[in-house]
N, C-alpha and C positions, 0 to 999 in steps of 0.2 A: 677357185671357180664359184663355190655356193657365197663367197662373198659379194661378187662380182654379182651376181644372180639378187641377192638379196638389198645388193645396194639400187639395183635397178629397179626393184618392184614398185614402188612409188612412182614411177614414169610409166609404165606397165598398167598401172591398174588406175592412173591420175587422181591420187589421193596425194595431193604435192606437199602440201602443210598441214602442219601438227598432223601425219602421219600415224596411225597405230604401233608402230615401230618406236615413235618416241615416247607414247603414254606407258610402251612397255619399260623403254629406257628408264623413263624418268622410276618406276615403282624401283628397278632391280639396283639404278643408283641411289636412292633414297635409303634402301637396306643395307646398302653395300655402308656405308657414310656411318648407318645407326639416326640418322633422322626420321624424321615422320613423311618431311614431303621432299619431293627436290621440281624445279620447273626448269625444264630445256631452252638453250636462248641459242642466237647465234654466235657468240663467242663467249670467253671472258671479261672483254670488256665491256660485253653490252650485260652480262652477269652483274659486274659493278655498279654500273648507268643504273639497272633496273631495282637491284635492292634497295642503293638512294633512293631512290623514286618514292619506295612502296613505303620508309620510313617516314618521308613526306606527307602519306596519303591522310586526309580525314577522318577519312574510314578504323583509324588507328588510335591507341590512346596517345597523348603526349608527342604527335608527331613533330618531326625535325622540321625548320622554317628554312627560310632567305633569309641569313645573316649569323645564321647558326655556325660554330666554331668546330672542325672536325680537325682532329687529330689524324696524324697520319708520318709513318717514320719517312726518314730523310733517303733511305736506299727501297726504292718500291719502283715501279713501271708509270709509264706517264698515264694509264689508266685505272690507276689506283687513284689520284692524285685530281687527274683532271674532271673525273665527274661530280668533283665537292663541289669546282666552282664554272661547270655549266649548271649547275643547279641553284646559283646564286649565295652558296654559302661558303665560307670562309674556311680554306685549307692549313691547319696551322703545324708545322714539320716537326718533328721531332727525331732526335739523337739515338741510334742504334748503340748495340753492345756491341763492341770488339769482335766477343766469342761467338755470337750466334750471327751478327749484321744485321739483327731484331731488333723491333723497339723498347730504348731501354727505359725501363719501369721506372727509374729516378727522372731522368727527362720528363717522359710523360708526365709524373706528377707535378713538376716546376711549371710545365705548361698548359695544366688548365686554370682557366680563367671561371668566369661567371655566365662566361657566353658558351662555354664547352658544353657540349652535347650530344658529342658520337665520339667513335674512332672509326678508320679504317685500317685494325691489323694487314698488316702482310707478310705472311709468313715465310721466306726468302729460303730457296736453295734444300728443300724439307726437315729448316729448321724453326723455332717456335721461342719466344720472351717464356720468362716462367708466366703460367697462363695462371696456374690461384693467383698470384698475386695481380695480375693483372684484370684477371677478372673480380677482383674484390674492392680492387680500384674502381673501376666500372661500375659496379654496382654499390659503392659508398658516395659516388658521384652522379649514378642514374643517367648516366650514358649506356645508348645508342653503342650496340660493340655488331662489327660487321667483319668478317673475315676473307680480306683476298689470299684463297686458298692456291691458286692457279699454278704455285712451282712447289706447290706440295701433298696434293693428293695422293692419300695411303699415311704420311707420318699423323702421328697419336704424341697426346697428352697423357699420360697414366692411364692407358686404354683407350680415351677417348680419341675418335677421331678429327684433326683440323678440321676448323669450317663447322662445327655443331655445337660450340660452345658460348657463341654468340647469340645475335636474333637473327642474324642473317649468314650462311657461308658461300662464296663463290668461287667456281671453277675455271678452269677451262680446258681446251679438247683440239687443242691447237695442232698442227701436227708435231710441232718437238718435244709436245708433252708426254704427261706419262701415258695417256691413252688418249685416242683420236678419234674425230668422226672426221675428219681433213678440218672443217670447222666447229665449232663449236663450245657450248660452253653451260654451265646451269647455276642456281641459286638454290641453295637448301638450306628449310627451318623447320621446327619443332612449333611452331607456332600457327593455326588455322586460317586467322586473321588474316597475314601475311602470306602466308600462300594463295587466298583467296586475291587478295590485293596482287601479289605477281603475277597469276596468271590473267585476271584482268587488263593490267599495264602490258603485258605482253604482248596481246593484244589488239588493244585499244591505245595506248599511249596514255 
């Protein structure tokens, strides 16, 4: 019943969007993660759509273009996938591990080119690539690392948690996830810029 109650207050009191309810959400999952920020969206996939975006933005150092080359494993959701290229850049597949269904770090390295400049992990089933190594890839190549967290929130790297190891991690809150709002979904970084930049785009578009 107090759920029931509290899920109606927002009709109740017609504060309909961005609610006080989510600014609270957003601090308690942002701690919860070990991030600094997290931004509430309406699903997962618009979590994806939006973190593209914000690497896009001008506002950013070195942002991603139209024609830019994003890495992205061959077993992922068609919303991992498909906002490389509503956004005009170029989704390029890569080869998972056997043992995890993650993207495997030898693949990835065959497959970046000149034009490579992001990934989008996705960390499948709450499991994870070995992240040093992948993350040391990334950053000997100065790639853009974004993390579709969506069927793994709660599993950790050597403490860390999915989705904060990058510049971007995304959720969601779908209802067969691990935790629900019926809808929903967020973006979390360590980064100020970027947060300013999402909740902007949020938004605004």
């Amino acid at each position: 019943a107090d759920d029931v109650v509290f899920m109606m207050e927002p009709m109740m009191n017609g504060q309909l969007t961005l609610h006080d309810n989510v600014r609270a959400f957003e601090k308690k999952f942002a701690a919860y993660t070990g991030a600094k920020y997290a931004v509430m969206v309406n699903s997962g996939s618009s979590a994806n759509l939006l973190a593209l975006s914000a690497m896009m933005s001008h506002t950013l150092p070195n942002p991603l273009k139209p024609g830019d080359e994003i890495l992205c494993p061959a077993v992922c959701w068609s919303t991992s996938l498909w906002p490389i290229a509503q956004l005009g850049m170029v989704p390029v597949l890569v080869d998972v591990d056997g043992e995890t269904l993650n993207m495997s770090v030898a693949d990835m390295k065959a497959k970046i080119t000149p034009k490579t400049r992001g990934v989008m992990m996705v960390h499948v089933l709450g499991n994870c690539s070995n992240m040093d190594e992948m993350m040391g890839v990334c950053r000997d190549h100065g790639l853009k690392v974004l993390e579709d967290t969506c069927e793994s929130l709660g599993s950790r790297w050597k403490g860390k948690m999915l989705g904060t190891l990058g510049d971007t991690g995304q959720y969601s809150f779908y209802f067969s996830h691990h935790i629900t709002t019926g809808e929903g979904g967020a973006v979390v970084t360590n980064d100020k810029g970027v947060w300013e930049t999402l909740k902007c785009m949020r938004a605004h578009g």
